[in-house]
C-alpha positions in Angstrom: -9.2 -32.5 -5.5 -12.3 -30.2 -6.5 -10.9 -27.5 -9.4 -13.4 -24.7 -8.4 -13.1 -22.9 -11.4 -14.6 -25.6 -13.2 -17.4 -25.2 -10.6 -17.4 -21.7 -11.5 -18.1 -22.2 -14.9 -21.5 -23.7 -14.3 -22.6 -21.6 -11.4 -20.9 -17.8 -12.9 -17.8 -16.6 -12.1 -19.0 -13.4 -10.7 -23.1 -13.5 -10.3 -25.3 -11.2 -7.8 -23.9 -13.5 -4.9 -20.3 -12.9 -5.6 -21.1 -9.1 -6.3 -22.7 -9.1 -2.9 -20.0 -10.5 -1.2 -17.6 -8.5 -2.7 -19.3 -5.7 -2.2 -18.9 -6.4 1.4 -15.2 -7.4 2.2 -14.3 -4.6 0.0 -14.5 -2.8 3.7 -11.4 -4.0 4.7 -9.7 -1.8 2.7 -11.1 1.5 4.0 -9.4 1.0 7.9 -6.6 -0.8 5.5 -6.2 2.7 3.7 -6.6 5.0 6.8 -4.2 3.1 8.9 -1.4 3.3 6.4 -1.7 6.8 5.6 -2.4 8.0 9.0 1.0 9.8 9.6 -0.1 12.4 7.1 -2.3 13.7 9.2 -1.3 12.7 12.6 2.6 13.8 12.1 1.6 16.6 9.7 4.1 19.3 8.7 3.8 21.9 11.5 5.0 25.1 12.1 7.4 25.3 15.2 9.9 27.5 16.9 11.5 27.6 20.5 9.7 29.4 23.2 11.6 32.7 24.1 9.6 34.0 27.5 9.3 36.7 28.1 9.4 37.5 24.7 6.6 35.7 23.3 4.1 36.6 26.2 1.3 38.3 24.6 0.7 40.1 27.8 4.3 41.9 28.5 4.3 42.6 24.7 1.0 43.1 23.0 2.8 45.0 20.1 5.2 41.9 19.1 3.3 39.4 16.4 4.5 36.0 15.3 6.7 37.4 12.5 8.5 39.9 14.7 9.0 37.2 17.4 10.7 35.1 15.0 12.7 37.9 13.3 13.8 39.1 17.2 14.8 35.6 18.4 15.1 33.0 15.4 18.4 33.0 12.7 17.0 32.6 9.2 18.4 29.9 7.0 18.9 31.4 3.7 19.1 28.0 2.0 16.4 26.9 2.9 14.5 30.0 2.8 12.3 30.1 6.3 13.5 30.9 10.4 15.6 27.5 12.0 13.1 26.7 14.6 15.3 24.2 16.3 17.6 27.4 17.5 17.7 30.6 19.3 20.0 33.7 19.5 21.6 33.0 22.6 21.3 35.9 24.4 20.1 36.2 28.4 15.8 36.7 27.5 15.6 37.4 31.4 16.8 40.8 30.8 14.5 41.5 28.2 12.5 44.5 28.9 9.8 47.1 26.4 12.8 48.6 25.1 13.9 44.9 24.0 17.7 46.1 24.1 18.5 42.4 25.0 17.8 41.9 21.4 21.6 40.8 20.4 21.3 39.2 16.3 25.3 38.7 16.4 24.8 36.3 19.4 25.7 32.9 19.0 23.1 30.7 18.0 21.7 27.7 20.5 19.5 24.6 20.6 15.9 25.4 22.2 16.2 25.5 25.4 13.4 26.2 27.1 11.4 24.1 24.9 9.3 24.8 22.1 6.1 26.7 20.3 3.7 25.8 18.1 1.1 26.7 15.4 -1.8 24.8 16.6 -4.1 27.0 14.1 -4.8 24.1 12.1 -3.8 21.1 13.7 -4.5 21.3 17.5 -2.2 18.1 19.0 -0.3 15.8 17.1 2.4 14.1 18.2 5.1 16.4 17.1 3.3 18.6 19.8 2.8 16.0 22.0 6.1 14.1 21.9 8.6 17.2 20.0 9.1 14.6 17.4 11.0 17.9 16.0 15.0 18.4 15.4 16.9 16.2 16.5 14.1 13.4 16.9 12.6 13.8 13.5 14.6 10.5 12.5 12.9 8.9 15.4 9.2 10.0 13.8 10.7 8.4 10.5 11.5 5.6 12.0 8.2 5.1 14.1 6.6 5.0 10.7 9.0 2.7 8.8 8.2 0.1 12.0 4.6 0.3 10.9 5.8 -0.8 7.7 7.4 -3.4 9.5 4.4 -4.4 10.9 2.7 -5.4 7.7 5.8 -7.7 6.4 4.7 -9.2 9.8 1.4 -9.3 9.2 1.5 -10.7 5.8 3.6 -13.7 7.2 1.8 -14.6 10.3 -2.4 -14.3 8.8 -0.8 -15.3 5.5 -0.4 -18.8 7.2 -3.1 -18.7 9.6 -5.5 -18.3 6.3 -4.0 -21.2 4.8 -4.5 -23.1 8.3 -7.5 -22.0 9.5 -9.6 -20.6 6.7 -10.2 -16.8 4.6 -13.0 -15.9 6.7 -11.8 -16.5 10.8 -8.4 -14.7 9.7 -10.3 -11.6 8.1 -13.0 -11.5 10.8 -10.3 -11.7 14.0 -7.9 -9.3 12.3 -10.5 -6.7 11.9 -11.2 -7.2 16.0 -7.7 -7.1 16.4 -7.4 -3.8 14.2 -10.0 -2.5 16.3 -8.4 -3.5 19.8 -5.3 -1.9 18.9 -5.7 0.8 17.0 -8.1 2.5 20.2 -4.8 1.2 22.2 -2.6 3.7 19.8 -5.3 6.6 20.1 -4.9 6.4 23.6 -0.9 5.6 24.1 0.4 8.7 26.8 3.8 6.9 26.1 5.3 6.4 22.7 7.5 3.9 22.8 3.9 2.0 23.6 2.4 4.4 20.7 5.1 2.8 18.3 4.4 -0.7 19.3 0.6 -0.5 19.1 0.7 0.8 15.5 3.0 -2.1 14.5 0.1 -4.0 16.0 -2.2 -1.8 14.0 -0.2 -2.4 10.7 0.0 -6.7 11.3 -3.8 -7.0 11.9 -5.0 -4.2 9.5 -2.5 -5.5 6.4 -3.3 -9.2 7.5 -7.0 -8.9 7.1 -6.4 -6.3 3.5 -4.2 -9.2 1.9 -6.3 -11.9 2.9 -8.9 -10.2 1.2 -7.7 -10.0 -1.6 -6.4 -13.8 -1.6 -10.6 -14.9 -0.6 -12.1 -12.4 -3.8 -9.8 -13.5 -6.3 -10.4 -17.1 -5.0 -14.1 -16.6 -5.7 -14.6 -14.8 -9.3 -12.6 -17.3 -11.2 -11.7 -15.7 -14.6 -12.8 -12.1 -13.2 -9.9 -12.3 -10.5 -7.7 -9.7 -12.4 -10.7 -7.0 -12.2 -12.0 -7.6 -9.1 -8.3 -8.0 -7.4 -7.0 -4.6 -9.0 -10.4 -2.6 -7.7 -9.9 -4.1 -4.2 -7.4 -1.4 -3.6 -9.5 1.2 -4.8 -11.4 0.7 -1.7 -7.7 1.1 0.2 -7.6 4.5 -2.2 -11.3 5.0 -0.5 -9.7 4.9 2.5 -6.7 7.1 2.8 -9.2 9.6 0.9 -11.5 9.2 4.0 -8.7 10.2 6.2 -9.0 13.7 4.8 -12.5 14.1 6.3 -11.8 12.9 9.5 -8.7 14.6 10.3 -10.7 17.8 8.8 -13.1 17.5 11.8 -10.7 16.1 14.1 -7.9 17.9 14.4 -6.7 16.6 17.7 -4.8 13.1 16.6 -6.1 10.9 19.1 -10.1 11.7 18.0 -8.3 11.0 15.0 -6.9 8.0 15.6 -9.7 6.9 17.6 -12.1 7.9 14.7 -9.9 5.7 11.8 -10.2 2.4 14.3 -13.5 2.5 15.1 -14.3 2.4 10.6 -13.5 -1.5 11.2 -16.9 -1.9 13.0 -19.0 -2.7 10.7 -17.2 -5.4 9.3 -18.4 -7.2 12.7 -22.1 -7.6 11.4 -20.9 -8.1 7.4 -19.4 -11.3 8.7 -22.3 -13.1 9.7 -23.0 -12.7 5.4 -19.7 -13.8 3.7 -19.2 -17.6 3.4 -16.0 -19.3 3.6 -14.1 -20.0 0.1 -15.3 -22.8 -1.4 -11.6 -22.7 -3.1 -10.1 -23.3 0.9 -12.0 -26.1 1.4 -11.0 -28.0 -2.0 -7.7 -27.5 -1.6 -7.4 -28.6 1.6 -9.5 -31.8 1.3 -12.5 -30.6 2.4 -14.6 -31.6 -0.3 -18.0 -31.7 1.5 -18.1 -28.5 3.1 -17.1 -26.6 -0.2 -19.8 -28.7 -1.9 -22.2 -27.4 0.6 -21.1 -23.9 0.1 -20.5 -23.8 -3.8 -24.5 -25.3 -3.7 -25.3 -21.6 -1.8 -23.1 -19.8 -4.3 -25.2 -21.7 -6.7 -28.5 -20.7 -5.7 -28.2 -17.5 -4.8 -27.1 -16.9 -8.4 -30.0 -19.0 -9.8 -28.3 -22.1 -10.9 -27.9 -25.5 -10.3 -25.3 -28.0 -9.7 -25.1 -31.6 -10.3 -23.5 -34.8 -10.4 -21.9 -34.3 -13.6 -20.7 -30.8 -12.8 -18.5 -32.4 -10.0 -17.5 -35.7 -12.3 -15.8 -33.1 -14.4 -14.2 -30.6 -11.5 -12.7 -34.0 -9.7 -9.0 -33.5 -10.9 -6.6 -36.8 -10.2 -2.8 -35.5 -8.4 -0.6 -37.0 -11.0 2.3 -35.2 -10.2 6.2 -36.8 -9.8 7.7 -37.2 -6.9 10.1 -34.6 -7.8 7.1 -32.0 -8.2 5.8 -33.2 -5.1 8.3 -31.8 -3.2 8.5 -28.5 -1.0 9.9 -25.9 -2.6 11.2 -22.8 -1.0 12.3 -19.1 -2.0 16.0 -20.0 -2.8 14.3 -22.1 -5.5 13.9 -18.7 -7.4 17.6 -18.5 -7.7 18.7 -21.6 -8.7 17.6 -21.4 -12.4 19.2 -18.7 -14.6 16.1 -17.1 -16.5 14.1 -17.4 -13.1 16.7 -16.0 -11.0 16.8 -13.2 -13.3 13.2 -12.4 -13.7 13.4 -12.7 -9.3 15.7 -9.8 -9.2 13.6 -7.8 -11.5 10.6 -8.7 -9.7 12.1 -7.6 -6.3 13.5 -4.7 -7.6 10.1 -3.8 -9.5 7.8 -4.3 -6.2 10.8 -2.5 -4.0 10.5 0.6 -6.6 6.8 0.2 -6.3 6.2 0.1 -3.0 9.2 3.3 -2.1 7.6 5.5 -4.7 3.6 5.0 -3.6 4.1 5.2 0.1 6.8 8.2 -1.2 4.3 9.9 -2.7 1.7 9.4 -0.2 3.6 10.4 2.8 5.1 13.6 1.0 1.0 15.0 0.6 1.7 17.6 3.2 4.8 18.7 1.8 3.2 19.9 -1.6 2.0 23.4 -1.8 -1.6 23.9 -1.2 -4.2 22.4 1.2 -3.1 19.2 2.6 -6.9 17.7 3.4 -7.6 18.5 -0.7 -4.1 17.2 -1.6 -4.4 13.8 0.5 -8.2 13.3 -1.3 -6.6 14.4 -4.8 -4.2 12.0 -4.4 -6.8 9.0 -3.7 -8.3 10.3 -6.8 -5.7 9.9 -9.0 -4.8 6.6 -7.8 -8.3 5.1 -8.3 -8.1 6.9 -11.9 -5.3 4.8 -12.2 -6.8 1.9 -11.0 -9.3 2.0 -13.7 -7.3 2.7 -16.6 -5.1 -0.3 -15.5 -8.3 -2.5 -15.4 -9.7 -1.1 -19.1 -6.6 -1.9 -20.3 -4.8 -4.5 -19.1 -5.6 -7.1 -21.0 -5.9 -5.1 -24.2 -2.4 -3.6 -23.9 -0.7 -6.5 -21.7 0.8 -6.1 -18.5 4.6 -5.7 -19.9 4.3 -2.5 -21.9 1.6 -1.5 -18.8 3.7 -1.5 -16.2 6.6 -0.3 -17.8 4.6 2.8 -19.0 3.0 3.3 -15.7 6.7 3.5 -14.4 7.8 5.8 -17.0 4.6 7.8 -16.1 5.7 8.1 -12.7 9.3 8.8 -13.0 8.5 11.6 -15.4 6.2 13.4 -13.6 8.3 13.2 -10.3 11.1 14.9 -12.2 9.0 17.2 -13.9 7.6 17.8 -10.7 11.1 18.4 -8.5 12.1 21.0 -11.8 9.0 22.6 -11.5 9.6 22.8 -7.6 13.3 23.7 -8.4 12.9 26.6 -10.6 9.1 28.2 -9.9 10.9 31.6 -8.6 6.9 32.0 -6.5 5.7 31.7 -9.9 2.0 30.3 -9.0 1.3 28.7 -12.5 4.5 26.7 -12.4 3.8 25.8 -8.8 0.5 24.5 -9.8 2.3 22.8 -12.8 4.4 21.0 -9.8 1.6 19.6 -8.0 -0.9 18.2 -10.8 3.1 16.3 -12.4 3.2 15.1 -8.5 -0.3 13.8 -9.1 -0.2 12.3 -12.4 3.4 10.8 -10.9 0.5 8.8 -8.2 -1.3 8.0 -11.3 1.6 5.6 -12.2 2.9 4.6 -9.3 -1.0 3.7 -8.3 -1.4 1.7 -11.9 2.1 0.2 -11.1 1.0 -1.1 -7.8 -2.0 -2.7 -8.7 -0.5 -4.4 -12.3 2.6 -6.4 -10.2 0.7 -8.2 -8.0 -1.0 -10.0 -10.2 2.1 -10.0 -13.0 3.9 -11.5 -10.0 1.6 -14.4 -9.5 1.2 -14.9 -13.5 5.0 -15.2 -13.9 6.0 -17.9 -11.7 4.8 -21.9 -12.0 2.0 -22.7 -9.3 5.0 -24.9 -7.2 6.5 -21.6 -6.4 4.0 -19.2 -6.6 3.5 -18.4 -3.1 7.4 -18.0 -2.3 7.2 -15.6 -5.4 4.8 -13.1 -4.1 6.7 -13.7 -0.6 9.7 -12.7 -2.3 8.3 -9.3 -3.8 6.4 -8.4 -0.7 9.4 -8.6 0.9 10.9 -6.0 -1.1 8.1 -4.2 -1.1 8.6 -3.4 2.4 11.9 -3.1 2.0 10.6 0.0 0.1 7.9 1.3 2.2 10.3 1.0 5.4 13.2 3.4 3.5 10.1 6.0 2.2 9.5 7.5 5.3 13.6 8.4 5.7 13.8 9.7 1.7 10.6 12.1 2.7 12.6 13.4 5.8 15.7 14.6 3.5 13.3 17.5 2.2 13.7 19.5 4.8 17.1 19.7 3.7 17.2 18.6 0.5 14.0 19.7 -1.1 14.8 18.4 -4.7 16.0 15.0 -3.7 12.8 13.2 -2.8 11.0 13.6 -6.2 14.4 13.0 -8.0 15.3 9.8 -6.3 11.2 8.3 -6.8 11.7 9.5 -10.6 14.9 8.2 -11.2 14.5 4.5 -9.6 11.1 4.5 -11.2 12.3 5.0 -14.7 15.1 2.2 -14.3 12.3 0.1 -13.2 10.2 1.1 -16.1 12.9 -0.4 -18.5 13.9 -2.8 -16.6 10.1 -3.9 -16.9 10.3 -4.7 -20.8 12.7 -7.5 -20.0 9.2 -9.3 -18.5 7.9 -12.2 -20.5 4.1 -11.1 -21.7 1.6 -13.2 -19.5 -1.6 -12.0 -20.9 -4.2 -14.7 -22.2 -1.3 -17.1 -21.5 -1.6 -20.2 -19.4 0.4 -19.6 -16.1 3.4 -22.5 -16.0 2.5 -25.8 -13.8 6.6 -26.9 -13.4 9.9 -25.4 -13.0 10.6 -27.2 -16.4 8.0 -24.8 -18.1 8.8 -21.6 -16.3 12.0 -21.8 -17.9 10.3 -22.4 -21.5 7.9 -19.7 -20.7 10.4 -17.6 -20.4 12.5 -18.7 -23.4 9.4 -18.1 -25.5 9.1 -21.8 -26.2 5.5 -22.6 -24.2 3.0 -21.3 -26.7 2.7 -24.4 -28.2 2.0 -26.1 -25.6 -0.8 -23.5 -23.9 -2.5 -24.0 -27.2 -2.3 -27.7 -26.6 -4.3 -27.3 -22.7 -6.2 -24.5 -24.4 -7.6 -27.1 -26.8 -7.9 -30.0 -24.5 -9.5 -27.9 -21.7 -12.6 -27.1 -24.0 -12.9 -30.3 -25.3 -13.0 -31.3 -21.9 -15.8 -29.0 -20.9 -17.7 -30.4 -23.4 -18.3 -34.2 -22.4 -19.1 -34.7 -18.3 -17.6 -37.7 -17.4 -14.4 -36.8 -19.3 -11.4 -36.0 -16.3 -8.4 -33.8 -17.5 -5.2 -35.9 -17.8 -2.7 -33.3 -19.2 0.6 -35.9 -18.8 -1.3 -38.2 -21.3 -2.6 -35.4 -24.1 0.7 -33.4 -23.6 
């Protein structure tokens, strides 16, 4: 087996050619970011009450505006401070004449039933106007989101292993088409059971080709994977930012949707440019054709590759038997410091994952202007992003991502009081929104730090059934956001208090972490455990050592059983 990173070492582990290509699968995460966000803006919040004919014919009663039609036919809920537009006064509106003596206030109060009205001032159609997604079926609109969630677990497990079988580059390139195909199939859905299934399509294709490119540029920059992984979802922050604009300009949601799909087009023509990863090849025997490729990598960046270089990359499989063998995610359990740092990893990417999507989903519930609030919010999650990358190996990821937690479950709090108590005073409502964006901040920061935690905490033989385990639980979280964002309606200090609350029992919880930074990741299940104990330092030092000394003579191959 070829160790690319070796190769890496003579040719640059992130030259021009690697910026270029970067550069360009970086797209993927603009559809990647408008997709998942979408619901803001194509299920915004939306004023709504039931049609009262005659009443509300402008003709018959030129005198009667919006607020008197409400006051005339609607019951005001004093809790929650605004007109119940799922119900009417119940009174007969056929005998309604200019006197308006039909008017009865005392009546009892009934579902819609003539259907309903709405303020299409700022959004023309979406699909609470479309579909009433409204009252009674607002669980169903929750629950239409949470099954795009679904969709990416999906996604994540089918082109997870389609990469691995097939190669980086085919997966990305036919889940882009695919993300294409389907998402014009949800712009155009008349039927929404058919609407639900094509974003679930959507969310499979769209997070399949995100995640697999972020697998193929980490594979690529060698010892700059931690930078260039965390800023590959500032392009998904690029994204959900973008879905401001067009929803600004196309109000309607099917230009919308239609407008978000077609962003994947471009990606068509970057193809043709990005090679295959030379890291695919080697580790699945292809030796030749990631020789062949790693020779382009070299010459675009202006360097050459020779026999020696590969002398030295050629790394013999002296494994045991017993590490030969499949492993699989009940692994994680069986050991008693790894099963405990499993549950805190689940429980730190399920946290994670409720809390960002939280956030993001509740953009039109914040006072203010939802287009600036959705953009705002992109902001301060690419802020995030680049403190996180200025500092993550200074600081270490432990007391990182335990502070980006705490950041978060602060401000939400701070945020809901804010919320609780502002009495229509603006400055404190202000103060609300810029805690609810410094909460993103965190929860942004937090996102991008336990990915890669993830992957530095577990030994290589159970890496992959790691990060399974916490995607897993991240959309565990992101399916349950969408039904914690519809309790504010009801409950409008629950939301915030619930994302703050699990986010600063995740923050502690975060210190129990073993520090990873400028430490060699474990090999075995025998040194995960001593990793965790504390008790591997030695022996990094020990590869440390032996790795430069290797590096230094050409024909030397690394035999770490014999110098360990």
């Amino acid at each position: 087996m070829i160790e690319f990173d070796i190769v890496l070492d003579r040719i640059g582990h992130f030259g021009k050619y690697q910026f270029r290509i970067v550069s360009l699968v970086y797209w993927l995460g603009i559809p990647a970011g408008l997709h998942s966000l979408a619901s803001v803006f194509y299920a915004p919040p939306i004023e709504y009450r039931c049609n009262v004919p005659p009443i509300d014919n402008s003709s018959a009663y030129p005198y009667l505006n919006e607020s008197l039609i409400l006051d005339l036919t609607t019951p005001y809920d004093s809790d929650k401070d605004q007109y119940d537009g799922c119900q009417r006064y119940g009174y007969d509106l056929q005998t309604c004449d200019e006197t308006l003596a039909c008017v009865n206030k005392t009546a009892q109060t009934i579902n819609c039933d003539m259907g309903y009205h709405f303020d299409t001032s700022e959004f023309t159609r979406t699909i609470d106007t479309q579909w009433e997604m409204i009252c009674d079926k607002e669980v169903i609109n929750a629950a239409a989101t949470s099954v795009y969630f679904l969709g990416m677990w999906a996604g994540a497990i089918v082109f997870g292993y389609t990469s691995d079988r097939y190669g980086r580059r085919i997966t990305m390139f036919y889940c882009n088409l695919l993300t294409i195909f389907f998402g014009i199939l949800t712009a155009f859905s008349h039927w929404f059971p058919l609407f639900v299934v094509a974003r679930f399509l959507v969310a499979a294709t769209n997070h399949g080709a995100f995640l697999i490119m972020c697998i193929y540029v980490m594979e690529i920059t060698g010892k700059y994977r931690t930078p260039v992984g965390v800023n590959a979802h500032t392009a998904f922050a690029l994204g959900y930012m973008l879905a401001s604009f067009f929803s600004y300009f196309l109000r309607d949601w099917r230009f919308f949707y239609l407008g978000i799909s077609l962003t994947s087009l471009p990606y068509i023509a970057f193809h043709f440019f990005i090679p295959e990863s030379p890291n695919w090849h080697f580790s699945n025997g292809r030796n030749e054709m990631g020789k062949e490729i790693s020779q382009e990598f070299a010459r675009k960046n202006g360097k050459e590759l020779d026999e020696s270089v590969w002398k030295l990359a050629e790394v013999q499989d002296q494994k045991e038997d017993t590490e030969k063998r499949q492993y699989s995610s009940l692994d994680l359990f069986k050991r008693p410091r790894m099963r405990l740092i499993t549950f805190n990893v689940m429980f730190s990417w399920f946290v994670v994952s409720l809390v960002y999507y939280g956030l993001s989903l509740n953009a039109g519930n914040l006072s203010g202007n939802i287009w600036w609030n959705n953009a705002i919010n992109g902001v301060m999650e690419i802020l995030g992003y680049i403190i996180v990358t200025l500092t993550m190996d200074r600081w270490g990821r432990r007391i990182l991502l335990s502070g980006s937690f705490l950041l978060c479950g602060f401000a939400c709090i701070g945020s809901m009081l804010c919320n609780l108590y502002a009495d229509g005073n603006e400055a404190v409502i202000t103060t609300g929104v810029a805690l609810a964006f410094m909460g993103k901040i965190g929860a942004g920061g937090a996102f991008a730090i336990v990915y890669n935690y993830t992957a530095e905490l577990y030994p290589t033989v159970v890496r992959s059934n790691g990060l399974g385990v916490g995607s897993m639980a991240a959309r565990w979280g992101s399916i349950l956001s969408p039904f914690v964002i519809l309790v504010y309606d009801t409950l409008p200090w629950f939301p915030s208090t619930f994302f703050g609350s699990l986010s600063l029992v995740a923050g502690v919880l975060a210190l129990l972490y073993p520090e990873t930074t400028n430490m060699t990741m474990p090999q075995t299940m025998e040194e995960a455990e001593l990793f965790y104990k504390g008790k591997l330092e030695q022996k990094n030092e020990a590869v440390m050592e032996y790795t430069n000394q290797c590096l230094e003579v050409d024909d030397m191959k690394p035999n770490w059983d014999t110098k360990l």
